[in-house]
TIROSE-880677 format. One line per field, with one value per residue (C-alpha): y, x, z. Coordinates in nm, 4 decimals, padded with zeros to 6 digits, m for minus. Each point is the difference from the previous one (the first is absolute). Layout:
N
Y = Y,...
X = X,...
Z = Z,...
***
This chain:
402
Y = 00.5608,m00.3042,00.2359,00.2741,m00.2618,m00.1394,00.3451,00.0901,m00.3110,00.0393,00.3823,00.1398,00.0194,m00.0436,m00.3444,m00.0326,m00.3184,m00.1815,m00.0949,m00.0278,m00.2634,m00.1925,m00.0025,m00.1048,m00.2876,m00.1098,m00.0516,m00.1714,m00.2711,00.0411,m00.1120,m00.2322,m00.1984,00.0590,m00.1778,m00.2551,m00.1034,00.1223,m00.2021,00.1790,00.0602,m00.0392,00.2686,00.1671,m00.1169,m00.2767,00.1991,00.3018,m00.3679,m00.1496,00.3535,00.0281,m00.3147,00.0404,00.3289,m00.2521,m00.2195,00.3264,00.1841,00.3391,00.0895,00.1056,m00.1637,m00.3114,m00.0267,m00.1293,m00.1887,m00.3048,00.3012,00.2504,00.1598,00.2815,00.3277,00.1532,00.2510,m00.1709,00.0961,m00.2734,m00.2185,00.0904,m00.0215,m00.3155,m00.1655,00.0992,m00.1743,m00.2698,m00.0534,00.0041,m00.1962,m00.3003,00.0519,00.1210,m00.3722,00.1587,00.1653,00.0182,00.1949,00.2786,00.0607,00.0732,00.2449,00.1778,m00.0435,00.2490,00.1873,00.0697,00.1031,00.2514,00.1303,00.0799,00.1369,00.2658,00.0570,00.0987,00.2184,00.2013,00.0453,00.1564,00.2189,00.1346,00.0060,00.1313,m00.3697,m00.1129,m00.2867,m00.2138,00.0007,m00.2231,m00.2556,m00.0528,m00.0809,m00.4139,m00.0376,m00.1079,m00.3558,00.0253,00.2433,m00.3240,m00.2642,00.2091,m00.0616,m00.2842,m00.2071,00.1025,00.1502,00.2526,00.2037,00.2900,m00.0225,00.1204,00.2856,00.1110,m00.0033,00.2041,00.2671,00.0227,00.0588,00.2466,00.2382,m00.0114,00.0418,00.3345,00.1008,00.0206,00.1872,m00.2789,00.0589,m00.1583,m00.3436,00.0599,00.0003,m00.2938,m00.2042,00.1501,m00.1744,m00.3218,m00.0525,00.1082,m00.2612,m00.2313,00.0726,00.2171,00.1710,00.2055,00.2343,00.1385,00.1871,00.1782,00.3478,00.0637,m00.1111,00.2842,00.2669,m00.1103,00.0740,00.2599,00.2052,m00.1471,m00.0297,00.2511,m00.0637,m00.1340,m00.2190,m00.1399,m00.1158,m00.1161,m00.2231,m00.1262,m00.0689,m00.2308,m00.1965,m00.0593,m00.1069,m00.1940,m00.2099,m00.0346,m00.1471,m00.2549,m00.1484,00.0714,m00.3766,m00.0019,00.3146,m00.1036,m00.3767,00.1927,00.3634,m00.0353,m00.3479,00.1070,00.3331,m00.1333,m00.2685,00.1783,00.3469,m00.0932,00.2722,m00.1639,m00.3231,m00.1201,m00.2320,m00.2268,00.1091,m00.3489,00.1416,00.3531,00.1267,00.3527,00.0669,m00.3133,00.1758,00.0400,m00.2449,m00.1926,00.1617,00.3710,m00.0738,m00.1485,00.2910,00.2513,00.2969,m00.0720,m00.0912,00.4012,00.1254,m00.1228,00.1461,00.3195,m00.0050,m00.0851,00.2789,00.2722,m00.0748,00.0361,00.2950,00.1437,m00.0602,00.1203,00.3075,00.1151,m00.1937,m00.1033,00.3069,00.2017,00.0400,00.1717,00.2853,m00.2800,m00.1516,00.2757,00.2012,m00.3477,m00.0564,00.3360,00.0254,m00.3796,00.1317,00.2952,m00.0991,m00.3775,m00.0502,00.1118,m00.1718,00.0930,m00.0013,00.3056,m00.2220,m00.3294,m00.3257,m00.1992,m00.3320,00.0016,00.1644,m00.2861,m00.2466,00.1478,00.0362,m00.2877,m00.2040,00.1921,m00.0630,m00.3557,m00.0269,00.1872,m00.2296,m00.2974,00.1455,00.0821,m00.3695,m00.2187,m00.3277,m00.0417,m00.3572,m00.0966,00.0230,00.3819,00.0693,m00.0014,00.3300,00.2446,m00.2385,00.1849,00.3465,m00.0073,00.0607,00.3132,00.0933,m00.0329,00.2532,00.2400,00.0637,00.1769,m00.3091,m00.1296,m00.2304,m00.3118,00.1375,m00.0442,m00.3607,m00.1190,00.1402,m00.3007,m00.2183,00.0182,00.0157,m00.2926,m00.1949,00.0502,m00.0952,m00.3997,m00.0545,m00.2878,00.0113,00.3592,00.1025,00.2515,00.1114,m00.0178,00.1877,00.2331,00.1076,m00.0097,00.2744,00.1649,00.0047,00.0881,00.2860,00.0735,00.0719,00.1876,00.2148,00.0562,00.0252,00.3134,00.2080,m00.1326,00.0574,m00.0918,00.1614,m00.1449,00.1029,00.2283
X = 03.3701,m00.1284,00.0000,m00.1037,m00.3052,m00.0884,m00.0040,m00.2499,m00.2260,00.0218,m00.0401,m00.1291,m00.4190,00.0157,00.1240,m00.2101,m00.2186,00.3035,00.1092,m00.3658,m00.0636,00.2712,m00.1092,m00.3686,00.1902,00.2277,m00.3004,m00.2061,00.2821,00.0548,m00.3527,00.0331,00.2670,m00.1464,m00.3256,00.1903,00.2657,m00.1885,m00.2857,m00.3472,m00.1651,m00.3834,m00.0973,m00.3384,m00.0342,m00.2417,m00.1586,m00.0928,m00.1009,m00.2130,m00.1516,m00.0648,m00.1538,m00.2801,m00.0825,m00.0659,m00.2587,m00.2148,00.1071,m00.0467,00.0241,00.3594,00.0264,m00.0826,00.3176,00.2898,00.2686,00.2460,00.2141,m00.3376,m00.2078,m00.0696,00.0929,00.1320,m00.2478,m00.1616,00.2725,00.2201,m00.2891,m00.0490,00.3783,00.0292,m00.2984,00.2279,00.2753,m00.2155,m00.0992,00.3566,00.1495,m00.2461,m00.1836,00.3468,00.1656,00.2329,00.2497,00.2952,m00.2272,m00.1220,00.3516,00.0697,m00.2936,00.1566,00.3475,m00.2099,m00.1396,00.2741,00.2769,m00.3492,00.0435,00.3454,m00.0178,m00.2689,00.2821,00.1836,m00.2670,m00.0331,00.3235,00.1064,m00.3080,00.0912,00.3525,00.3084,00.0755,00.3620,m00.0744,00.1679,m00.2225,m00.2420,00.2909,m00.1200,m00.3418,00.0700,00.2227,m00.2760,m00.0277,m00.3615,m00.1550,00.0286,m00.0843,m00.3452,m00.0363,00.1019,00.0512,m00.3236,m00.2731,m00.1133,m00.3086,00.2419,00.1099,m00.2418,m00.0793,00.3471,m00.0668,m00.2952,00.1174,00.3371,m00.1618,m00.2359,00.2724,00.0918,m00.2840,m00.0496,00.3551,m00.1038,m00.2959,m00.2189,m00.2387,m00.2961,00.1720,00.2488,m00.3157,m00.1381,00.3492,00.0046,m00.3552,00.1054,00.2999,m00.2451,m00.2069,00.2858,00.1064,m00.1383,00.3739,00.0068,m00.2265,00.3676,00.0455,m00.3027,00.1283,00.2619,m00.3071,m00.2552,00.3016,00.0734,m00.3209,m00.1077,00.3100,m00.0617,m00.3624,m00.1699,m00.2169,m00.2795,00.2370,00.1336,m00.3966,m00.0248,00.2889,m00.1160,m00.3489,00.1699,00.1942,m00.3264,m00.1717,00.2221,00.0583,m00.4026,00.0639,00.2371,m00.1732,m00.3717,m00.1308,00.1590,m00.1244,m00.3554,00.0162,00.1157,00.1963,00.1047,00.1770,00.1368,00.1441,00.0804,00.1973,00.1837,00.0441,00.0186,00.2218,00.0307,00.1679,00.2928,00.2608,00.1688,00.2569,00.2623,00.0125,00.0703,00.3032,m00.0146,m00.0437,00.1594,00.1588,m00.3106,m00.1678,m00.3013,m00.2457,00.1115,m00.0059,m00.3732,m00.1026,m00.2435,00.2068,00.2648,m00.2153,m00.1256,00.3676,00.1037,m00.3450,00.1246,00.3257,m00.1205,m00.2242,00.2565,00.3192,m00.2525,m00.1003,00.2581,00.1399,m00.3193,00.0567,00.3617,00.0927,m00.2293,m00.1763,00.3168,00.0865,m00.3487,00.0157,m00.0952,m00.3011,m00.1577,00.0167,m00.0738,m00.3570,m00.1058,00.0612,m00.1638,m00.3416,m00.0386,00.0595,m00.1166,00.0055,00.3675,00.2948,00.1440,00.3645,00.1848,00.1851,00.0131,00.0402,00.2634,00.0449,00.2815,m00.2101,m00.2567,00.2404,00.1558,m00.2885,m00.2059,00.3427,00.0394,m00.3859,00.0169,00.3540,m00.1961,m00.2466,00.2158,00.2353,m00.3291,m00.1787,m00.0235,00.0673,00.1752,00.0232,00.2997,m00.2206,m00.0629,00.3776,m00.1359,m00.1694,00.2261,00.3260,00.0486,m00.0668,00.3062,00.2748,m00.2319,m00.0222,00.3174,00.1159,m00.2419,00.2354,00.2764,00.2069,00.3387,m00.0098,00.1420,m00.2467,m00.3212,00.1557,00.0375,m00.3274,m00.1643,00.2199,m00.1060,m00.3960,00.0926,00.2105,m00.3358,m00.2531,00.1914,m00.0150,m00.1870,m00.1487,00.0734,00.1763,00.0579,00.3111,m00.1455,m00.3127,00.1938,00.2295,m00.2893,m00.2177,00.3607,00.0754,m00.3773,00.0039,00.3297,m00.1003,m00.2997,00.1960,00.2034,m00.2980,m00.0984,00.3217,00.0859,m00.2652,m00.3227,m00.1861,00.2848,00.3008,m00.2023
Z = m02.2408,00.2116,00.2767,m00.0945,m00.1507,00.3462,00.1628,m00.2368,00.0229,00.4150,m00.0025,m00.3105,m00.0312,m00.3093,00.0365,00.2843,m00.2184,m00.1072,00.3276,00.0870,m00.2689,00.1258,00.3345,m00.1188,m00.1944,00.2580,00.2392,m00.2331,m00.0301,00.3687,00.0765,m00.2632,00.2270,00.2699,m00.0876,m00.1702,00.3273,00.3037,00.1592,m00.0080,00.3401,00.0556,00.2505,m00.1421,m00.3768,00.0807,00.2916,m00.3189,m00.2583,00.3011,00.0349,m00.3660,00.0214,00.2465,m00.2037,m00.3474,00.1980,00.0410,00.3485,00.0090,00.3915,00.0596,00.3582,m00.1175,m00.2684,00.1324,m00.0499,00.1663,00.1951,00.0536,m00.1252,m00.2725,00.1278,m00.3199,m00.2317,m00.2896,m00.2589,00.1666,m00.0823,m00.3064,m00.1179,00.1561,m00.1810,m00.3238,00.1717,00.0820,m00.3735,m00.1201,00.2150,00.0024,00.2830,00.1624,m00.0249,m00.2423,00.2411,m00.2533,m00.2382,00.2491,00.0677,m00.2959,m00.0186,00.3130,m00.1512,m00.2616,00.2664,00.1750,m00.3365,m00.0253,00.3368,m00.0872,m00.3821,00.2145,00.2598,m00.2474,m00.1963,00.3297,00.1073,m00.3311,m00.0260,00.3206,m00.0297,00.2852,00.0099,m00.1875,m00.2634,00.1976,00.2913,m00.1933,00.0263,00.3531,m00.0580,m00.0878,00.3202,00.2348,00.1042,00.1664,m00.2837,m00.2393,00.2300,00.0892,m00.3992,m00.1422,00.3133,00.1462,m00.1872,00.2295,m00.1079,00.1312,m00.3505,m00.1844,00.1932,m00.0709,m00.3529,m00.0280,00.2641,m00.1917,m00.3474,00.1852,00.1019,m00.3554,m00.1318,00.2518,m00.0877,m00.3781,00.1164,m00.0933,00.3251,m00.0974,m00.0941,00.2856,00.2727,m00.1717,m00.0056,00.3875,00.0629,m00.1386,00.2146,00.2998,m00.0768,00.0330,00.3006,00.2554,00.0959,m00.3095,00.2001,00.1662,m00.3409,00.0792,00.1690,m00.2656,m00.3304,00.2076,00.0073,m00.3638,m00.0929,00.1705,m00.1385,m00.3632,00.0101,00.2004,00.2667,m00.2393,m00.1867,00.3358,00.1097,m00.3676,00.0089,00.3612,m00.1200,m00.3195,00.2818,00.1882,m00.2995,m00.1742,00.3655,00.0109,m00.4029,00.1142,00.2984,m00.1329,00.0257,00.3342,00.1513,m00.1466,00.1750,00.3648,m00.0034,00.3397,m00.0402,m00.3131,00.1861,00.3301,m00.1432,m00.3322,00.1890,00.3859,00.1520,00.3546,m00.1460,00.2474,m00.1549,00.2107,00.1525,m00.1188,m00.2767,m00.0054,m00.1873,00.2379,00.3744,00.1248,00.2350,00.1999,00.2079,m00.1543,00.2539,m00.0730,m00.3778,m00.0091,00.2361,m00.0877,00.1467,m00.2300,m00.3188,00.0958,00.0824,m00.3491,m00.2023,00.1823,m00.0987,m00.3543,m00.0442,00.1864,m00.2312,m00.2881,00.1098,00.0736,m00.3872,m00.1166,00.2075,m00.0665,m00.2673,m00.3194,m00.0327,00.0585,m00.3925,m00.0141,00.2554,00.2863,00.0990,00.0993,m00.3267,m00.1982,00.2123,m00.0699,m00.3583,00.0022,00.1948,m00.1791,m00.3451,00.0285,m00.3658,m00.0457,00.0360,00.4100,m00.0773,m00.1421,m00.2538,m00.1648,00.2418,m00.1324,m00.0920,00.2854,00.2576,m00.0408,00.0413,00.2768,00.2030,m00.0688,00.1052,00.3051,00.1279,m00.0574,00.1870,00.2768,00.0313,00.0002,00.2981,00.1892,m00.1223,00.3442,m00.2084,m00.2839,m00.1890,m00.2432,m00.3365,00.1200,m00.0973,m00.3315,00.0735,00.0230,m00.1377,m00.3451,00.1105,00.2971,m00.2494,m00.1296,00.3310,00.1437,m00.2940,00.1573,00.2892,00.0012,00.1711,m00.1660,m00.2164,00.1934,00.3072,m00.2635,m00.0700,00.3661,00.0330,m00.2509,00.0926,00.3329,m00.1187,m00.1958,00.3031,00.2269,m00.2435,m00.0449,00.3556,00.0463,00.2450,00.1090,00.2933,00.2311,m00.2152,m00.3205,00.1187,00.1234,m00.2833,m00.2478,00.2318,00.0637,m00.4885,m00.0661,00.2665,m00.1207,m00.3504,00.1012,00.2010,m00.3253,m00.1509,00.1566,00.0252,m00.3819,m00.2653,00.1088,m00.3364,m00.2308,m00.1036,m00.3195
***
């Protein structure tokens, strides 16, 4: 009976939110401890407070925010959430407080983990089991109160928000976590093929347009005081990051990795193995691409796919680009983790791998990501576990299992 009990609760769907709720539990009291016995770290909490703070007395040009460890180069939503913070947590002072409200934050992050990896389903219940095992995805939290965060959140409740076929609150959730953080932008190819095979041609510019606006909304006072210090500084696409303290591409030499040439071989390399699943894979459900842009330009009003997108194609795919871009990023800091953390066990049960393979696989992402600092080695076999899984990726089931 016990047995035949547990098989159920690991196996069965239908008991897919029992284990599910205990997982959600388990890392609220997890996080709990944590908070409780392990010291908080100040990286960037008073950098976003000092920030906030030079915003109150009345400035309004973006360049001239900054903070003890820089200066503002984050779109005004991270602005505007951290004035909230700022309020709450007296003027930031109250550091036990705010980690509590990313204690919240971060049980959210999972409860939508969960929400999207049952509407997509072809993942055993017990899968979500691996979700609280990583040491750096609740330091970036509760330890550290990266801004990361919250872009997390509203990305996450986006994709479930498209897989209900909630579109119009999904773009909006979509431009909120943009204005967060500027790296929400590698979801991009996946939302235009989304919407262009759900929406239509039309409905794709429509959606595009309520991005565009609703980013002009959130930075209006700033983009009236100076546009081009608010978008040079909150959307600066030639930003280098040091190179001390890159998680990926240790392995090269700090001249080749601050090059040019290899900023452009990596943008190239980007754009190709997006292509490429663009190409032969997303669109291949639909009679390819070339069948799905011809029924998109000549009946722009209608929906370009032949049949429904699922909640596990949108999943699948939106995963998949931002794993691309994150194998293709030239510098990758340890907060970033956060950004494609919860989606690897999805992932990994898009390839056809073995089981123990898809474990080694995040173990190993794991292992490379709490190097610190990183090394050769652990540069290595985290470029070696994300290519890995792409790879798997691709010959697997890159539109989702349904």
């Amino acid at each position: 009976m016990t047995t035949t009990l547990l098989r159920q609760v690991f196996f069965d769907a239908r008991f897919f939110w029992w284990l599910a709720s205990l997982t959600i539990v388990g890392e609220l009291v997890l996080s709990q401890l944590i908070i409780r016995y392990v010291s908080y770290t100040e990286i960037d909490w008073e950098t976003y407070m000092a920030q906030v703070q030079v915003y109150l007395k009345g400035e309004l040009d973006y360049s001239r925010i900054a903070g003890p460890t820089g200066p503002l180069v984050y779109p005004a939503g991270h602005l505007r959430i951290h004035h909230m913070l700022y309020k709450l947590t007296d003027a930031g002072t109250n550091v036990y407080l705010a980690q509590q409200l990313y204690c919240a934050l971060y049980i959210a992050t999972v409860a939508l983990s969960c929400v999207i990896y049952r509407r997509a389903g072809g993942v055993p219940n017990w899968v979500i089991l691996l979700l609280p095992l990583s040491k750096r995805l609740h330091s970036i939290f509760v330890l550290r109160l990266f801004n990361d965060c919250w872009s997390v959140l509203f990305l996450q409740a986006a994709v479930v928000a498209y897989q209900t076929n909630y579109d119009d609150v999904a773009t909006l959730l979509f431009s909120t976590a943009l204005s967060v953080k500027m790296s929400v932008l590698l979801y991009l190819p996946a939302l235009l093929v989304l919407l262009f095979k759900r929406q239509g041609l039309y409905g794709m510019f429509r959606h595009l347009i309520t991005i565009g606006a609703s980013q002009a909304l959130f930075a209006l006072p700033f983009l009236e005081e100076d546009h081009w210090a608010y978008l040079n500084s909150a959307f600066e696409f030639t930003r280098v990051f040091l190179y001390k303290w890159t998680v990926n591409w240790r392995m090269l030499d700090e001249e080749v990795f601050l090059s040019k040439p290899w900023a452009n071989a990596l943008l190239l390399g980007h754009l190709s193995v997006l292509m490429a699943f663009g190409l032969f894979k997303w669109c291949l459900q639909d009679g390819g691409v070339l069948a799905v842009l011809k029924r998109g330009i000549m009946k722009p009003d209608s929906p370009a796919a032949y049949s429904t997108v699922s909640a596990d194609f949108i999943a699948t795919s939106f995963f998949t680009a931002n794993l691309i871009g994150i194998i293709f990023a030239r510098s990758l800091h340890y907060q970033f983790y956060s950004w494609y953390a919860q989606q690897l066990p999805f992932l990994l049960w898009r390839t056809k791998y073995p089981n123990p393979l898809k474990v080694l696989i995040l173990g190993a992402i794991e292992y490379a990501w709490n190097v610190f600092p990183s090394t050769t080695i652990s540069s290595s076999v985290l470029l070696g576990a994300n290519i890995l899984l792409l790879v798997g990726i691709w010959s697997g089931w890159p539109n989702g299992k349904r």
